[in-house]
N, C-alpha and C positions, 0 to 999 in steps of 0.2 A: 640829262643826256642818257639816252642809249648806252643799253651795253651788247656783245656780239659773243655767242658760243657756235664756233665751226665745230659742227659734228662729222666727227670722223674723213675729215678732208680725203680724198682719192690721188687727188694730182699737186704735184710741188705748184707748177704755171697757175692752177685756181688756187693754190693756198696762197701765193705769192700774192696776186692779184686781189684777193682780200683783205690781204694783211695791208694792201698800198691804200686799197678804199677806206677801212676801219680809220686810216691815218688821218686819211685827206681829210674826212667829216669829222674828224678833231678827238678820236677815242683814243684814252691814255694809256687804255689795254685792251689786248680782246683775248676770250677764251679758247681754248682748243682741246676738245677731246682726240686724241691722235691714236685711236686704234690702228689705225694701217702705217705708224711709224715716219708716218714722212718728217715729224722733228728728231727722229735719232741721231746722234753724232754719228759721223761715217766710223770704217774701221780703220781709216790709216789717216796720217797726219798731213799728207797731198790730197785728200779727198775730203778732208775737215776743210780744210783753206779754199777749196774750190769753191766747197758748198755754201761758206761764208761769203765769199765772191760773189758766188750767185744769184744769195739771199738779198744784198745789197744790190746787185743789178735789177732782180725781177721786179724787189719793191722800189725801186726807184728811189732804194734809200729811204724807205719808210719802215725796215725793219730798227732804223736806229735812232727812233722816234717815237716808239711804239714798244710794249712791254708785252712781253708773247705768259699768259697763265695756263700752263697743260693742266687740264683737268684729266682727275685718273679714274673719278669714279660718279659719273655723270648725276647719279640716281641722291645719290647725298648731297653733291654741291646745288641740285637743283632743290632738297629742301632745305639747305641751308641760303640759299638766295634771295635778299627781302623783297624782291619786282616780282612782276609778273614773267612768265616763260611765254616766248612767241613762237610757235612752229609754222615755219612757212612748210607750204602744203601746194602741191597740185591737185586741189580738190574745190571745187566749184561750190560746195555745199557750205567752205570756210567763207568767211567774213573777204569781202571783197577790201583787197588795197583802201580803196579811193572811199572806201567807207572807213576804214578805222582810224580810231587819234589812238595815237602812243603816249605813252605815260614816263615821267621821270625815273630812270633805273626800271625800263623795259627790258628784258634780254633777250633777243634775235638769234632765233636757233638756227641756224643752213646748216640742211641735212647734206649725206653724200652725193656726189653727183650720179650714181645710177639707181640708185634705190632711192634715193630720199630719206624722211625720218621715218622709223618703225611705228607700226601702232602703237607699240608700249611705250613709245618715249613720245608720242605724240598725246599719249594719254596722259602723261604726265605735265603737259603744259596750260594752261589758264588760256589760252587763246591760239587759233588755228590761224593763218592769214592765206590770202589768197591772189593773186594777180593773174585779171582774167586777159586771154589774148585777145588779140582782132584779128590775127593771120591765120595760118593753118598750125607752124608748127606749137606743139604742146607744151611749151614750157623753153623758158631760159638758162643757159649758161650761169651756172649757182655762181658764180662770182659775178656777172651783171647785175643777179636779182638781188645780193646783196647791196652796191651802192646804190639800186632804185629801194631800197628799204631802209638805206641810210637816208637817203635825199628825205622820203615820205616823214621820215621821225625828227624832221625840224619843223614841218611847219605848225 
């Protein structure tokens, strides 16, 4: 199986909605570099319990299923990792989807949602991935393109 490292998630709603897909395709944990804090504990004790509410609403209850790992320092855990590092990429020049096999203890990097992955943490991956359109617009909602990159890494 697959593993999943959300790089630096932007939005709770796309964090949410990842953590529910990482579930659904049966992962016992997934990673999280959380530069922008969205796993912080709130600061008051009504805003802890909401946020816990919510966590449980958004994932549909797949946050209590699922084992959340923050990572704190991307650059080590990725060479302490025995798989390979996958960067999904908006770049046409990566390895198309529908051409690549995934590997047992692959790890699925989704970068942020406006920027993407940086060159230098792109550079640190063993593999670029790519999912070409057929429409006009350029790219997918990072929490879609992760359950089609779950989907892709069963068969």
């Amino acid at each position: 199986m697959v593993n999943v490292l959300l790089y630096a998630p932007e939005y709770r709603p796309n964090l949410s909605n990842m953590i529910r897909s990482a579930e659904f395709f049966g992962l016992k944990h997934i990673y999280i570099f959380d530069k922008n804090g969205l796993l912080d504990p709130p600061k008051n004790k009504a805003t802890k319990a909401d946020m816990e509410h919510l966590a449980r609403v958004w994932t549909a209850g797949a946050v209590e299923h699922i084992e959340i790992r923050k990572i704190d320092d991307v650059r080590s855990f990725f060479k302490s990792y025995p798989g390979r590092k996958i960067a999904t990429v908006i770049d046409e020049r990566a390895q198309h989807l529908d051409q690549f096999t995934f590997q047992e203890n692959d790890l699925i990097i989704m970068g942020p949602e406006k920027e993407g992955l940086s060159y230098s943490t792109r550079a640190l991956c063993n593999e670029k991935v790519f999912l070409p359109n057929k429409g006009v617009t350029d790219c997918l909602n990072v929490s879609v393109m992760l359950g089609i990159m779950l989907f892709a890494s069963l068969k």
